[in-house]
C-alpha positions in Angstrom: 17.6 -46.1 -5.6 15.9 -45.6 -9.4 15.3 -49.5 -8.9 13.8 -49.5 -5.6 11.2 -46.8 -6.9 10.2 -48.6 -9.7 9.3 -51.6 -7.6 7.5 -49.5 -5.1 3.5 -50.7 -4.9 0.4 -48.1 -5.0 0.3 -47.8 -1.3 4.1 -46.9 -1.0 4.1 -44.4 -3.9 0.8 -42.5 -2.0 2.9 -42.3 1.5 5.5 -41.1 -0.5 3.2 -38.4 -2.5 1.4 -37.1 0.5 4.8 -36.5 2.2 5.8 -33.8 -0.8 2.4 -31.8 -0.1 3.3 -29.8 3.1 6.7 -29.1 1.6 5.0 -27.3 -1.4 2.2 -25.7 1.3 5.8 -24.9 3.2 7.4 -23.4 0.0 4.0 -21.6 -0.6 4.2 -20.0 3.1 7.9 -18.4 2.6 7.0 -17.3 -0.5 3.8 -15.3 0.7 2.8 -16.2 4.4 -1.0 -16.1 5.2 -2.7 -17.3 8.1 -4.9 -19.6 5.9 -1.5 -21.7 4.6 -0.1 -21.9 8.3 -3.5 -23.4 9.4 -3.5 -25.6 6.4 0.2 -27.0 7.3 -1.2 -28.7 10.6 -3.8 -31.1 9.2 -0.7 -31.5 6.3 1.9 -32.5 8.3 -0.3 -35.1 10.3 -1.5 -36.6 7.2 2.3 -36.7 6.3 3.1 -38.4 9.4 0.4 -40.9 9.5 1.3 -41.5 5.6 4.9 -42.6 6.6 3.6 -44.6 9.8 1.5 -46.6 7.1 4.3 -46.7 4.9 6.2 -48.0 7.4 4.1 -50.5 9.3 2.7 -52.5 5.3 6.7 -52.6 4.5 7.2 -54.5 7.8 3.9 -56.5 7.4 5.4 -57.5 4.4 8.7 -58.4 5.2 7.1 -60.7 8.3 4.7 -62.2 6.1 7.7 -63.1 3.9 9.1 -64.5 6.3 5.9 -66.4 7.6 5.7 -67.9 3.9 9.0 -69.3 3.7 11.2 -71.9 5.6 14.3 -70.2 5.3 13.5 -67.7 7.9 15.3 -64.4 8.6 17.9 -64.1 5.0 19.2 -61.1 3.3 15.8 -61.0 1.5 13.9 -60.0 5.2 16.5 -57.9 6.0 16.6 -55.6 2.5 12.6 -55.8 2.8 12.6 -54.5 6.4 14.9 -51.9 5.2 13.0 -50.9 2.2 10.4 -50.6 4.9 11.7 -47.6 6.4 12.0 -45.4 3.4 8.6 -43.9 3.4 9.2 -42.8 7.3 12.8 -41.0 6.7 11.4 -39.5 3.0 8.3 -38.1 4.9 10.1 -37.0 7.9 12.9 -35.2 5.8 9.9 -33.2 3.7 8.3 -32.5 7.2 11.5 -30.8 8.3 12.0 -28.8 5.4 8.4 -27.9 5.6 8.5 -26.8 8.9 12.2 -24.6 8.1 10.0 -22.8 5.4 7.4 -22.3 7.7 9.6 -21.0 10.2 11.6 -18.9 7.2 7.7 -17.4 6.3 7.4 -16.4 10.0 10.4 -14.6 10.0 9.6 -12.5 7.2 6.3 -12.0 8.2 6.3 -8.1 9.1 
């Protein structure tokens, strides 16, 4: 893992970043919920989500232009690439949810 991060381009490390704002906005709401930080965690978790479908979709472009570049076709290389790929969708997702449970956590306290 420590070795995939540190081969991560600009582009990966933003989708990665913007996934770890609504979980701090989240953290922010349990600890003192407002109605300004729930309507700030909407436009958050969309940019989160469109963050790990970018993420997603230049991993793959990368992988197929690999592939596209090479005569060797689909090898272990693709296949590591394509996985790689999906990191910034399940990191993103798994911030989202714990977002959302401190959301829901805020809500519960709120009186």
């Amino acid at each position: 893992m420590p070795d995939m991060l540190k081969q991560l381009g600009p582009a990966a490390a933003v989708s990665l970043l913007v996934g770890l704002i609504p979980l701090g906005f989240g953290i922010l709401y349990a600890a003192g919920p407002t109605e300004q930080r729930l309507a700030i965690m909407r436009p958050l978790s969309l940019a989160a989500i469109f963050a790990a479908i970018h993420g997603t979709a230049l991993g793959l472009v990368n992988a197929f232009r690999y592939v596209g570049t090479r005569d060797t076709g689909f090898n272990s290389a693709v296949y590591i690439g394509i996985a790689e790929s999906l990191v910034p969708l399940f990191f993103d997702f798994g911030c989202l949810m714990l977002a959302w449970l401190c959301v829901a956590l805020g809500v519960w306290r709120r009186p």
